[in-house]
C-alpha positions in Angstrom: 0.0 0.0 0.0 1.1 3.5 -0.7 2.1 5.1 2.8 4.3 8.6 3.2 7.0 9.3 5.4 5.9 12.5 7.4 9.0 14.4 7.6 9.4 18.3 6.6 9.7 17.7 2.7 7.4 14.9 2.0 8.8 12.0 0.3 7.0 9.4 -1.3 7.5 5.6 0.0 5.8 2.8 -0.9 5.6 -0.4 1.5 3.2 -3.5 1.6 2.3 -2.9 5.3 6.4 -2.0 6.1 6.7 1.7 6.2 9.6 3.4 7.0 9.1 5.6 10.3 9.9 8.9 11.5 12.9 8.5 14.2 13.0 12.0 15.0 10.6 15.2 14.1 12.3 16.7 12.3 15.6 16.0 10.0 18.9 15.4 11.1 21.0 18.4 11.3 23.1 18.9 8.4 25.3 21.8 7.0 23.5 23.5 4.4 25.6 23.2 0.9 25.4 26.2 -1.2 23.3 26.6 -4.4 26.4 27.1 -6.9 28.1 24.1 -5.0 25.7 22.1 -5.9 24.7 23.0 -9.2 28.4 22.8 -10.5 28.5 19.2 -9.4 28.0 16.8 -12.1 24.5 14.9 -11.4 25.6 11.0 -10.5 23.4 8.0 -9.2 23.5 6.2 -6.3 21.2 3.3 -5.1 21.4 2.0 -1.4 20.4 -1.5 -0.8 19.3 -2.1 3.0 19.9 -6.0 3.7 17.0 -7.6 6.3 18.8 -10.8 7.1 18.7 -12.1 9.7 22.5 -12.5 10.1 23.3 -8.7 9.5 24.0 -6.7 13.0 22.3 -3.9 11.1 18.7 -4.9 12.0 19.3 -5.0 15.7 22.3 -3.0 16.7 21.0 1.0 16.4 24.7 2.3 17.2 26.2 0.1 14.4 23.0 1.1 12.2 23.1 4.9 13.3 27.1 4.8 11.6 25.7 3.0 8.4 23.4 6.2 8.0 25.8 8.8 8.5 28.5 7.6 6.7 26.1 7.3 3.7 24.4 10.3 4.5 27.7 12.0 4.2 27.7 10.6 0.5 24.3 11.9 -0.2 24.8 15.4 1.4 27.5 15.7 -1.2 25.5 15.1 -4.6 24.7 17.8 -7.6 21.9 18.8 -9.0 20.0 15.9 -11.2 21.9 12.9 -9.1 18.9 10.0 -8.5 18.6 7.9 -5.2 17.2 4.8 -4.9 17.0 2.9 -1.4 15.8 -0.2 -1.8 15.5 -3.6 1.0 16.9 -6.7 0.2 16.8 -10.5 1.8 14.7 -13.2 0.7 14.1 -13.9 -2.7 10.6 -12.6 -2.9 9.9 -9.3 -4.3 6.5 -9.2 -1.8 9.3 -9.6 1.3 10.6 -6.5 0.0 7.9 -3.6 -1.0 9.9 -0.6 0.7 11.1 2.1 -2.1 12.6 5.1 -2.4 13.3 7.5 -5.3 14.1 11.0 -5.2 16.4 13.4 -7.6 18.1 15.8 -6.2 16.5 19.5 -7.1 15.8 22.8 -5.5 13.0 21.5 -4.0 14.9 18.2 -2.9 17.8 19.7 -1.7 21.4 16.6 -0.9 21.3 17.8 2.7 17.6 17.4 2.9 17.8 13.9 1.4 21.1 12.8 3.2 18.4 13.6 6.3 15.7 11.3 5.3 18.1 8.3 4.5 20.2 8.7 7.5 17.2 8.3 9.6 15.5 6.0 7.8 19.0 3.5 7.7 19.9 4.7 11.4 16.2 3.9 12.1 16.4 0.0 10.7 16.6 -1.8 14.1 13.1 0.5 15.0 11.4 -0.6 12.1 12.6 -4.3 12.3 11.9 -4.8 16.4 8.3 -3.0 15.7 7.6 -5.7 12.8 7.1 -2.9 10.2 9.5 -4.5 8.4 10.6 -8.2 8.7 13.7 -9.8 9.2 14.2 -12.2 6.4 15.9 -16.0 6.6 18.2 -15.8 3.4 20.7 -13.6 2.2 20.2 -12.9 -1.6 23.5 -9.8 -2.4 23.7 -11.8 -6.3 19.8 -11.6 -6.9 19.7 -8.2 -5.4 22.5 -6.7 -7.1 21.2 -8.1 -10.7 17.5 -6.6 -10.2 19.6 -3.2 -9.7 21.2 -3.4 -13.2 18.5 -4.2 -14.9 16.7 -1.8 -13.3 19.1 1.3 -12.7 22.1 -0.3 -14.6 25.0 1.8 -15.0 24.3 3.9 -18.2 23.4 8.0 -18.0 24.8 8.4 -15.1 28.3 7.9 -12.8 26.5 5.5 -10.1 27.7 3.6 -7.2 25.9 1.2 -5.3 26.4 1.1 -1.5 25.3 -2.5 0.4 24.3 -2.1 4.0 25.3 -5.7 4.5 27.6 -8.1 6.0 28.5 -9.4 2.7 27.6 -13.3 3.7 25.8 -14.3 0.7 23.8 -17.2 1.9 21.3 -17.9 -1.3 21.2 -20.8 -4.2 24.5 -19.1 -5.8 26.7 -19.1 -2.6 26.8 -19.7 0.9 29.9 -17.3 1.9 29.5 -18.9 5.6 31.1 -21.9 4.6 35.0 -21.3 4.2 34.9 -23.5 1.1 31.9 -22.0 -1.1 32.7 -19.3 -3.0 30.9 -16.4 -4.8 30.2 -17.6 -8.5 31.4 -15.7 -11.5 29.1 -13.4 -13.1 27.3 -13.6 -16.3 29.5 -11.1 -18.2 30.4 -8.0 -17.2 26.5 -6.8 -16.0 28.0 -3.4 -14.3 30.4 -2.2 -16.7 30.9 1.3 -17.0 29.7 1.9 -12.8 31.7 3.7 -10.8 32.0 2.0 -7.1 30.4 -0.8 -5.3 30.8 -0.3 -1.2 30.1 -3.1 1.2 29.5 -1.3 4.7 29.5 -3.9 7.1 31.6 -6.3 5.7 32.2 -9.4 8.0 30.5 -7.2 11.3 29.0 -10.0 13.2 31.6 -12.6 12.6 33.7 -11.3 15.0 36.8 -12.6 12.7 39.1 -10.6 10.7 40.4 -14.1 9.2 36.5 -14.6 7.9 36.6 -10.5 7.4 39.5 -10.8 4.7 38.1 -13.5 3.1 34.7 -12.0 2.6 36.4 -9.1 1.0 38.9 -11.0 -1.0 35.8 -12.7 -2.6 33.8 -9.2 -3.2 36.8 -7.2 -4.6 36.7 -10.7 -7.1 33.5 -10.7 -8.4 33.4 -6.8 -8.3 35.9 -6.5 -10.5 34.9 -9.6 -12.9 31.1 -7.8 -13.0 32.6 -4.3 -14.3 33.2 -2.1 -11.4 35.4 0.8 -11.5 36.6 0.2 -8.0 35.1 -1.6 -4.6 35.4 -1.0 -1.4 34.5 -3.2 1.4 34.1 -1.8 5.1 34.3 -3.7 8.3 34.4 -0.4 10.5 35.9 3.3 9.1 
């Protein structure tokens, strides 16, 4: 069903009975960027995928998920005029498990700062909407199924776009199950993100409580990143 987000710009969202909540009254403070900053900026895209599994810390730590949201906020905050954002849920492989959308362009009337706000609280605000059951924590972890519904949906052309996970990078789906120390990630069908910018893993390995498990998570991203077309990845444990 079609439900808005009541914060001081109204943004449209769109969740089957999971709606994203305000945290706070009003937005987060952030510094206000000026109008010729942002309009010399050259307009990129960026689409945030929010993973529900149940084995990401993000759905129940709200100091690990408030850092998510302000390090991407910080990303957001910094965008010109034109740049699209897409925040998106991820988990199971069932596009009814995930309704939640978000779309906005960045424009006088959406100004970076103001949007950084909305998806800082929104990320920060994961474990909220996961403990209250507006949105469900989900028993597989589908990063390959996600990732290809992006770029056939976004894809990489138009626009410079990166695409930030909010995960702990453990695929655990029919391709791969990263948990077991002897699977490994599969190699993709061509080159499906050629011509994007950056891939970012925030998260990486948080849970696992192993830096040996860490590395290899990030040795097998950096892999299949590069093998799928991406300019350049980065995958975070802590920053």
């Amino acid at each position: 069903m079609n439900i808005m987000l009541a914060v001081a710009t109204t943004v449209a969202l769109i969740g089957g009975g999971a709606m994203a909540i305000d945290a706070s009254h009003n937005r987060l403070p952030v510094t206000p960027v000026g109008y010729t900053d942002e309009t010399d900026r050259p307009a990129s895209r960026v689409v945030i995928g929010i993973d529900l599994s149940k084995s990401n810390p993000l759905i129940e730590n709200p100091q690990f998920a408030a850092k998510v949201g302000a390090r991407i906020a910080g990303i957001v905050s910094k965008l010109g005029f034109a740049s699209e954002v897409h925040v998106r849920t991820f988990g199971t492989f069932d596009a009814s498990a995930n309704p939640f959308y978000y779309d906005t362009m960045i424009s006088a009337r959406s100004r970076p700062e103001a949007v950084a706000s909305d998806v800082e609280r929104l990320i920060a605000g994961t474990p909220v909407l996961v403990a209250s059951g507006k949105w469900k924590a989900q028993g597989r972890t589908n990063i390959l199924a996600f990732l290809d519904n992006v770029s056939r949906s976004e894809g990489c052309s138009g626009l410079p776009t990166t695409i930030i996970l909010a995960t702990d990078g453990i695929e655990d789906s029919q391709f791969a199950r990263l948990d077991d120390p002897d699977d490994h990630l599969p190699d993709p069908d061509g080159r499906p993100f050629a011509g994007c910018a950056d891939l970012q893993i925030l998260g990486l390995g948080e849970g696992t409580r192993s830096p040996i498990k860490t590395a290899r998570l990030r040795a097998e991203w950096t892999r299949w990143a590069r093998e799928a077309g991406f300019a350049h990845f980065e995958g975070l444990n802590d920053w």
